[in-house]
N, C-alpha and C positions, 0 to 999 in steps of 0.2 A: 093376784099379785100385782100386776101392770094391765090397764085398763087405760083406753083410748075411745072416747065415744063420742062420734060425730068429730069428730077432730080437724080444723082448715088451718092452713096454712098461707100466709102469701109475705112476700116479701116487697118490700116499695110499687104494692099493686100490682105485682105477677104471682099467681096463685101458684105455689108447689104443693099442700096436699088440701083435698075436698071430702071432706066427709069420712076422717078414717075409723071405720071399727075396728076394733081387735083387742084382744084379751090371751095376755103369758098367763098362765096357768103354773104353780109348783110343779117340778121336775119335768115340765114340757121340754123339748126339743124340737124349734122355729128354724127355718133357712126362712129370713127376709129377702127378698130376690127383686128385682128389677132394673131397668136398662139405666145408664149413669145418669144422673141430673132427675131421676124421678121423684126422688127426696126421703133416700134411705139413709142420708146424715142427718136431714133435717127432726127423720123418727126416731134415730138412734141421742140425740140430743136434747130432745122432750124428755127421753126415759132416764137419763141420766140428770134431767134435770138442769142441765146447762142452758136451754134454750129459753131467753124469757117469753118465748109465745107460747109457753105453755101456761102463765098465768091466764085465768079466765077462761079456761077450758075444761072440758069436762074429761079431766086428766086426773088417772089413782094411782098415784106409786106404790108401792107396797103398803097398802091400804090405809095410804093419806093422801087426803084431795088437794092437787098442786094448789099453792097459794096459801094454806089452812094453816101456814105459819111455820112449816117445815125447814129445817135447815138443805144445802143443797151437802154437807156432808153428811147427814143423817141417809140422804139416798145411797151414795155413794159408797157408806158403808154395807150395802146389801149387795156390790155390785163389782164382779170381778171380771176386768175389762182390759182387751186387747188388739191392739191394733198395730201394725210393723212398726212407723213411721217413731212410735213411740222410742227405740233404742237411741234415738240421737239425740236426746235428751239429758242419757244417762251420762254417769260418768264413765269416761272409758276404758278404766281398768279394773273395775267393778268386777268381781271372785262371780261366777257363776250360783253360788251361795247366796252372796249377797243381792243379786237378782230376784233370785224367791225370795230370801225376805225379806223385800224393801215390799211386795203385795199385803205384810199384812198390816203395814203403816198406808201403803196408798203416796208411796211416796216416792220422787225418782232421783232413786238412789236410799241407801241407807244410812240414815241418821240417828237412830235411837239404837239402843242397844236391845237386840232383842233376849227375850228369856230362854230358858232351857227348852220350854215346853213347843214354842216356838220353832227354834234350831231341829228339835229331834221332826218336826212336823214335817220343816223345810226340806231338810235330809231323806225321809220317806218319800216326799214326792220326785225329792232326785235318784230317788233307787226305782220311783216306777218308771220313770221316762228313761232309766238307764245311763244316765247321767251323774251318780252318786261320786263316780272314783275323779270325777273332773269338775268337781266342785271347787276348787279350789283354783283352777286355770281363769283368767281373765275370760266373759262373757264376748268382748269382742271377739278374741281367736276362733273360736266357734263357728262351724261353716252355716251356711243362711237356715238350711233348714234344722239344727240343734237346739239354734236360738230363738227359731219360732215354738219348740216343744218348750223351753227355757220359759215362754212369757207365759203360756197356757198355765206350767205350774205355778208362775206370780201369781196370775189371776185368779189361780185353785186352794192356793196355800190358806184362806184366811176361811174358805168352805162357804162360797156367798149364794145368798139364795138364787142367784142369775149369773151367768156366765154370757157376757156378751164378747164375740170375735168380728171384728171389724176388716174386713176383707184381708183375713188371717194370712190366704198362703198365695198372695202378690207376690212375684220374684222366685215361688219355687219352683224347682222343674219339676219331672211328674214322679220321680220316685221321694221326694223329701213330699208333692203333696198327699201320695198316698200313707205316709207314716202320719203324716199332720191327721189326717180325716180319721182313720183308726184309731188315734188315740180321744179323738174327739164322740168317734160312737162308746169305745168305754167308757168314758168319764157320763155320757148319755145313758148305757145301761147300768152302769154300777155306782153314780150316785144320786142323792133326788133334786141336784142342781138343776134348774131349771136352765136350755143354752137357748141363746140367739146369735146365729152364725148367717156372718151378711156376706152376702158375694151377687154381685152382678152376673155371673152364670152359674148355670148347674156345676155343683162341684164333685168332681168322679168319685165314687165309693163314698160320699156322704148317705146318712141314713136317717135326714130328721124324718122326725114324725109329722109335719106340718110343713107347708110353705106357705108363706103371703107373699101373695107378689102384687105389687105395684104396677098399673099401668096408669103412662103419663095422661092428659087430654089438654083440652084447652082451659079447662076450669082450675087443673091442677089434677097430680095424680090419686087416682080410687082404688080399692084394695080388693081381692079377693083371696079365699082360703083353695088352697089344695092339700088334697092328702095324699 
């Protein structure tokens, strides 16, 4: 699905990554890991496609070779993506509702009118995260950690073959990150979403199935697998 081979990085001649392998797999479950400045933006931005050094690399996004004439929202569409920093963006009296689904436009905030099929999708994933009867409450009033389960189902609602969490429970204390991480190993055993879930340290009660972690050097950082 996402393939990175031989992969370097550098930027105005300081190398951030040397040589990365790695291969997402369907329905995988990845913790990308490494200490800050190793260049797990810089990986998370390649797969996404935002980064133009990912032309000329031997780089497959969901089984098109970057460069091969691919739109950057043709990626995008496979890819249901969260990161905190994202809410300030939004508008801020934005329905809780409208939160999911502005995920299956990819859009921030809601502007199209979505369908029934839609709505009834939205609604089910606010009845799994327990959030059904407060759908209709403003997204902002929502305490930090409601509106971290709130973006998960944006980024779930559209069913993308990749789930990326971009150092998802920043700011939670440790009872909002333990509901974060449980709902992130169900969504790992009960669908065939493939997740990559970044955090610069281990995260308590996660259960991926995989780590790559990054270590920096002087060349740029190099990758190894754990299990």
């Amino acid at each position: 699905m996402v393939q990175l081979n031989e992969v370097s990085v550098s930027y105005d001649g300081r190398p951030i990554l040397n040589k990365i392998n790695w291969a997402i797999n369907p329905g995988e479950f990845w913790q990308l890991a490494g200490p800050n400045g190793s260049g797990k933006s810089t990986i998370l931005s390649l797969i996404t496609g935002d980064n133009p050094k990912g032309y000329g690399q031997n780089l497959i996004l969901f089984g098109i070779k970057k460069g091969s004439g691919e739109a950057v929202w043709d990626i995008k569409q496979n890819i249901g993506y969260l990161t905190p920093n994202m809410v300030q963006f939004f508008p801020r009296l934005d329905s809780v509702e409208k939160m999911v689904l502005s995920g299956f436009f990819d859009s921030i905030g809601l502007y199209c009118v979505p369908n029934e099929t839609q709505v009834k999708t939205a609604d089910s994933w606010l009845q799994v995260i327990g959030l059904y009867e407060e759908r209709n409450k403003p997204f902002c009033f929502l305490p930090l950690g409601k509106q971290r389960i709130v973006l998960v189902a944006r980024a779930m609602v559209k069913h993308p073959p990749l789930l990326i969490l971009d150092e998802p429970t920043s700011g939670l204390d440790d009872t909002g990150i333990a509901i974060f991480t449980a709902l992130i190993n169900k969504i790992a055993a009960e669908s065939n979403t493939a997740i990559l879930y970044v955090s610069h340290r281990p995260e308590q009660g996660l259960t991926p199935q995989y780590v790559y972690e990054l270590q920096p050097g002087a060349n740029g950082s190099t990758g190894s697998i754990k299990k």
